[in-house]
Structure formats: C-alpha cells, structure tokens
C-alpha positions in Angstrom: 0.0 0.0 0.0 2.6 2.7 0.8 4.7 1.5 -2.4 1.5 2.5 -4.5 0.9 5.9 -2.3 4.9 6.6 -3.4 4.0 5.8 -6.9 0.9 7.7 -7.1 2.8 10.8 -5.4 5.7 10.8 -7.7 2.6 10.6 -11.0 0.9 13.5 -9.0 4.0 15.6 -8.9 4.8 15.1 -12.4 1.3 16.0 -13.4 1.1 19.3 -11.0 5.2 20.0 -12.2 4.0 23.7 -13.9 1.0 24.4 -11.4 4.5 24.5 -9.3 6.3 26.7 -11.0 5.1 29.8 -8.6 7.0 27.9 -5.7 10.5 28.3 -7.5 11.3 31.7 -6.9 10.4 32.7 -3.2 8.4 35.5 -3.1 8.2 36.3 -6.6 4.3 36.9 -6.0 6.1 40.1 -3.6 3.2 39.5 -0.6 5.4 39.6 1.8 7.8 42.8 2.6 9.8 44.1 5.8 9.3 47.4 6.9 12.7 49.6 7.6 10.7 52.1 10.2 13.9 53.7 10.6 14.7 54.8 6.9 11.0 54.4 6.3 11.3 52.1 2.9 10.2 47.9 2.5 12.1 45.5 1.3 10.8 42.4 -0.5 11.5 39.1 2.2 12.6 35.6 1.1 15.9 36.1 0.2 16.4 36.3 -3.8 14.5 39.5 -4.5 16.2 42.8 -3.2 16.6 46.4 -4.2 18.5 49.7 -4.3 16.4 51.1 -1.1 19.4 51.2 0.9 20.9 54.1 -0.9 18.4 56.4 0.8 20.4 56.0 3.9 22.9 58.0 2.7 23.0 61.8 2.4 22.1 62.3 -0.7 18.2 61.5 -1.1 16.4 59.9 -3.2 17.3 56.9 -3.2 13.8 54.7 -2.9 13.2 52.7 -6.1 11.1 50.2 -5.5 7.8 50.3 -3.1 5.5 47.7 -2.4 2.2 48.3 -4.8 -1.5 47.2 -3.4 -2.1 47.3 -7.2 -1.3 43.1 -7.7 -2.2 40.5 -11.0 -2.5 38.2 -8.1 -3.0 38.5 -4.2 -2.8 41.6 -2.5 0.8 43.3 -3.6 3.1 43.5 -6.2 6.6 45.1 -6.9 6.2 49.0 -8.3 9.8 50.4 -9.8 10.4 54.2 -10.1 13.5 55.5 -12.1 15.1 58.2 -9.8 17.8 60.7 -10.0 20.1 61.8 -7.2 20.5 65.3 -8.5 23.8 66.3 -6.0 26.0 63.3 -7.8 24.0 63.7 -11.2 22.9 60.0 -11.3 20.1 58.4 -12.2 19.3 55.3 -10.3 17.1 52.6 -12.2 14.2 51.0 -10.0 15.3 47.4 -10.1 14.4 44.7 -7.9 16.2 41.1 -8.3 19.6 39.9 -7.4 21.2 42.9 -6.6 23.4 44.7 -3.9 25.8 47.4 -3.2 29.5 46.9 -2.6 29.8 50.4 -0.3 33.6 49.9 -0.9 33.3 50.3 -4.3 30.2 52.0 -5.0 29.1 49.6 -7.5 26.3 47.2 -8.0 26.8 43.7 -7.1 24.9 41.7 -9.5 24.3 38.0 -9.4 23.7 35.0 -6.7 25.5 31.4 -6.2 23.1 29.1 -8.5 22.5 25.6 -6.6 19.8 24.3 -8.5 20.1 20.7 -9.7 18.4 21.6 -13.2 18.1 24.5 -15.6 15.2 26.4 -16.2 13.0 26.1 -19.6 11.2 29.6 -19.5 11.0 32.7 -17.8 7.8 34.2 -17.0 5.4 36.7 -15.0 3.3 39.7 -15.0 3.9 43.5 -15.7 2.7 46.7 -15.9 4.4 49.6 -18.0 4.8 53.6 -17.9 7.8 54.8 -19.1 8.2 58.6 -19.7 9.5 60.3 -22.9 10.5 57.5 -24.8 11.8 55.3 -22.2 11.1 51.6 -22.0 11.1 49.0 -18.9 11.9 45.6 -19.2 13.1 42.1 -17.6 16.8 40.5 -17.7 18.0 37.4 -16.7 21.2 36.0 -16.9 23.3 32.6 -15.9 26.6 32.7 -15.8 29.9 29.7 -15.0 33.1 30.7 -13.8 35.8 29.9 -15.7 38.8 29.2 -14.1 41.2 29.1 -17.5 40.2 32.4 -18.3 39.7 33.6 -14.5 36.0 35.1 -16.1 32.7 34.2 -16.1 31.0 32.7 -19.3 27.3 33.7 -20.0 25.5 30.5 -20.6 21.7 31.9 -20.9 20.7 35.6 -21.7 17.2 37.1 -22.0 16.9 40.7 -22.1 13.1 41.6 -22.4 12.3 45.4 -23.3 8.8 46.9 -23.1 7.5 49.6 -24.8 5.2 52.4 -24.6 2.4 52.6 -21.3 1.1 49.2 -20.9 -2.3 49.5 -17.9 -3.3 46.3 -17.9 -1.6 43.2 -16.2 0.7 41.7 -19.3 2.2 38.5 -19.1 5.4 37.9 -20.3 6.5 34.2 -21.1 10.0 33.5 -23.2 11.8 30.3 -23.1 15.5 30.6 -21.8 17.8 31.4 -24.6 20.6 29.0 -23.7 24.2 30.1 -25.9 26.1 26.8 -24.0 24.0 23.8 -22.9 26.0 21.7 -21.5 27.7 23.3 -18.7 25.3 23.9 -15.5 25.4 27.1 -14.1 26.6 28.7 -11.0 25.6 31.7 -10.7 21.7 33.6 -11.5 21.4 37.5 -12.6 17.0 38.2 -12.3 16.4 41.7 -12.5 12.9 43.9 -13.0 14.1 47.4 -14.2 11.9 50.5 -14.6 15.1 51.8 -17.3 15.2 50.1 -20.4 18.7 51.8 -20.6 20.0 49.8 -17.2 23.3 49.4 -17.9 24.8 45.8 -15.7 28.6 46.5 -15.3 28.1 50.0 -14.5 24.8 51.1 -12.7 25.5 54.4 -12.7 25.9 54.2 -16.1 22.5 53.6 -16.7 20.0 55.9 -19.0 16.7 57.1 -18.3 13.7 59.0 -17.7 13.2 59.9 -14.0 9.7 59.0 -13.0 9.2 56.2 -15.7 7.8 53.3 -13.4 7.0 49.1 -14.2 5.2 47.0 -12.0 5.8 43.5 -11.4 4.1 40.1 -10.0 4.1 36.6 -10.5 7.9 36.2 -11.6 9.1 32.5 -11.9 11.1 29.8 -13.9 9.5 27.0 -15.2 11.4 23.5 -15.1 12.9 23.7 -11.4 12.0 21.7 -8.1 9.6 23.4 -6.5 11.1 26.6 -4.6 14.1 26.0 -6.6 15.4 23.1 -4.0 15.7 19.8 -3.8 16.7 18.3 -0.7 20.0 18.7 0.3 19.9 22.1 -1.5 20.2 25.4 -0.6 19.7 24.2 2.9 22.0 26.1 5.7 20.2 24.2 8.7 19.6 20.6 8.8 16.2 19.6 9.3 14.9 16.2 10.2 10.9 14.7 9.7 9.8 11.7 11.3 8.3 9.4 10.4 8.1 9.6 6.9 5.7 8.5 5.7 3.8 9.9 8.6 0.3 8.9 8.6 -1.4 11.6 11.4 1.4 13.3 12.6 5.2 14.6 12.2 8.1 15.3 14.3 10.6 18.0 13.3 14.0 18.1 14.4 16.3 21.0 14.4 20.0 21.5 14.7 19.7 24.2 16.6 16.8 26.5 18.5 15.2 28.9 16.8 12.8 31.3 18.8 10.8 32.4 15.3 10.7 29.7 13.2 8.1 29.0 11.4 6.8 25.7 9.4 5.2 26.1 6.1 3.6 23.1 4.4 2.6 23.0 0.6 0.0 20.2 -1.7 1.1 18.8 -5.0 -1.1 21.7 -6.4 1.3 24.5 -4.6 -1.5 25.7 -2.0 -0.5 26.6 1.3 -2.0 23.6 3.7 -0.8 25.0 7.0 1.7 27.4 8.8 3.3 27.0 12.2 5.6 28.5 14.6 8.3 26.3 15.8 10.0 27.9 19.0 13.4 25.8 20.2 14.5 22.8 18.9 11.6 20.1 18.0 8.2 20.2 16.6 5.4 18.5 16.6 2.3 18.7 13.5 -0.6 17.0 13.6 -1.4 16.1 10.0 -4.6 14.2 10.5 -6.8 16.1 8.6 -4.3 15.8 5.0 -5.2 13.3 2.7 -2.5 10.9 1.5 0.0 12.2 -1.2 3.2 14.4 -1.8 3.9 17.3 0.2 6.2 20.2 0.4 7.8 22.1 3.4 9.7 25.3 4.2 11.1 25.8 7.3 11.7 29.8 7.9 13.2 32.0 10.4 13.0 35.8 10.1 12.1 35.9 6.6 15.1 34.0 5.1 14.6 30.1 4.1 16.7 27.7 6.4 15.5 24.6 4.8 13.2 23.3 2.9 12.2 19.2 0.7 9.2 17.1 1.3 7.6 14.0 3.1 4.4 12.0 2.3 1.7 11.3 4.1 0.8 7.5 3.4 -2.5 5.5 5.3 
C-alpha cells in the first residue's frame, strides 16, 4: 500500500510539475515585505529578490526605487519600480528589484547569486505593468553565468533581455523560453532583475539611461522547469532539518540543529496551495497532519524571513 501511495505521489507531482512553477522563486508573487521604520522604505523578504532602497540612507536622497504596490495581477501586492535621479551626484538610479546589492567599498552594483539548482530552467515568465516617460522603455533581464577558471572570467551560458514599450495599464504576461548560448555546462551563478530603465546598464549602474519617474510594475515572476522553490533536498539548505516518520500517517516530528525562537513551518500540496503554517520555538516540533489526505507534500522551514531549509515528506495511510 505505501509502495502505491509513493507511486501515485511521484505521478501527482509530475502532473502538477507547472502548477509548481510559482513555488520556485520565493516570493516572486512580492506579498510579503519588511518594513525599515527607521529609513521608512520595504524590502521584498525571502531572500532572492532585493533592491537599491538602501541608498536612501545616505545623504544624498532619493534613493527609494522600489515600493511595495496594493495594485497586484494576483494577491494583495506587487513590486512597483520608479527611475530616480540623485540630482547632488547627477545620477540616475534605475528602480530594479532582483539579485542585486551594493559593494559600499566600491560603490558599484553587485549583481548575481550562487546558482544551486540541480536543473536548468526552460522559461522565464510573470506579470507587468508599464509607464515609461518620454520615450523610455522597462523591461526584464535574466542571466546565468559559469566561472571559468582558465580564463579567470565568467561565461554567459543563458541571456534574456526583455524590453517593453510604450504605457502598458493592464496586467501583461510575459512568457519567453530561456535562450541557452552553452548547454552543456550547468550554471553557477543567477542575474534576475525587474528594471523600470530600459537603458540599465549591468557592469556600471551608474551608467545607466533614463527617464526619471518612468515606473513598471511586477508580480508573479518565476522559472518554469525547477524543483519546486528552486530546492531539492540537500539544497540550498543552511540548517539541517529532520521529519519523522516519513511516511507519517497523522502526525510529524521536526527536528532541528539548533533552537530557533521564530521559526516558522510552512507546508505545501502537489497543487502548490498553502496547507498550513506553524511557529516552531526551540528545537523540536510536533504537527498533527490528521486532517491531509494521503499524497506528496512540500515544506519550508523559515526564520526571520530567510529560508533555512526546505524538501518534502508523504503522508501514506
């Protein structure tokens, strides 16, 4: 009986694999944002989105490009981006949100995060909104890179640069397949970014040309083709997390490396829906899963926003 609950999982999986595909990314549907009350701008939680914000801290204001938008394709919020311009230094600062951060020793954008996916994705995909001033334009880049270490430089593997023109109201999905250039090598780094500038310019930011006040919106970004959330087990993972039993049939026990004070469990069905949250506070955890039918599920385990860990068990009876 459980082989055939195993075997019916594994068929369920592979028939809900796209139905997935908004669990790869973590918060690419932007619902969830931290609030700096001090500096008075949000940041996008999860871990793989982030912006520019930060440079609002410094002297020389503005600096906020990105906001969180109740204006959303799906849910509650989305990701608006506003081109800005720090007038005292005469540059204009894009609003991108995506793999990004600043190297304050340099003063340049850090673009670009480890890749430790176990697959490549097919397509690249989500939801936009458009109003660039003047001739601008907004658009979508992603990138996966190798380093090289003959050449001491990193080789571009996949590139997609998506521009959009002219004021665009209504939510507008975009959907292009991954334009691999090598496809044998697996990558090992990721580039995502959302920009309000058409003109963003990726080795030098402050490079970059645009209109100031030329804004995109953004929701719903994912790759297709990946585990869900991007991880398989063993992935990603900077805690170690143990579930027994598995199988479980009416109940789990979670086991952590450590305490955590603000964890918090997440558990996801073969069709990506939320099934339950709780908070874990020290070191175990114990879920009663009576009331989940047998099948395939997905967990995160969380703790101040950032993913610690995050695979699946089945529930078999």
């Amino acid at each position: 009986m459980k082989k055939l609950v195993l075997l019916s999982a594994v068929f369920l999986f592979g028939l809900n694999y796209i139905s997935l595909a908004q669990l790869i990314l973590p918060n690419g549907d932007f619902e969830s944002w931290t609030h700096n009350a001090k500096w008075g701008y949000d940041e996008p939680n999860g871990g793989f989105f982030k912006t520019l914000n930060i440079l609002d801290t410094i002297p020389t204001p503005p600096g906020i490009t990105v906001y969180k938008c109740d204006t959303a394709h799906s849910g509650s919020l989305s990701a608006r981006c506003v081109t800005q311009k720090i007038e005292l230094m005469n540059i204009l600062i894009p609003g991108v949100i995506g793999t990004i951060k600043i190297n304050w020793l340099t003063n340049v954008a850090i673009l670009g995060i480890p890749y430790k996916w176990s697959a490549k994705p097919e397509r690249f995909q989500g939801y936009y909104q458009s109003y660039p001033l003047n001739g601008d334009s907004t658009g979508a880049i992603l990138l996966l890179s190798k380093w090289n270490t003959a050449s001491k430089k990193r080789d571009t593997l996949a590139f997609n640069r998506l521009i959009f023109h002219g004021t665009v109201s209504a939510w507008t999905r975009f959907d292009t397949a991954v334009t691999y250039r090598v496809t044998t090598v697996m990558p090992d780094s990721i580039t995502l970014l959302l920009v309000s500038c058409g003109g963003y310019n990726a080795s030098n930011m402050f490079g970059s040309v645009g209109q100031v006040g030329s804004q995109a919106l953004f929701d719903d970004v994912t790759l297709t083709g990946l585990p869900p959330y991007g991880i398989e087990e063993g992935h990603h993972n900077s805690i170690t997390l143990t579930i027994s039993p598995n199988p479980s049939s009416g109940f789990i026990n979670i086991q952590l490396e450590k305490a955590f004070r603000d964890g918090v469990f997440e558990i996801y069905d073969g069709q990506g829906r939320k099934t339950g949250q709780y908070d874990i506070s020290g070191i175990t955890g114990h879920i009663n899963t009576g009331a989940l039918p047998s099948g395939i599920y997905y967990y995160r385990f969380m703790s101040a926003h950032e993913v610690m860990n995050s695979g699946s068990f089945i529930i078999s009876r």
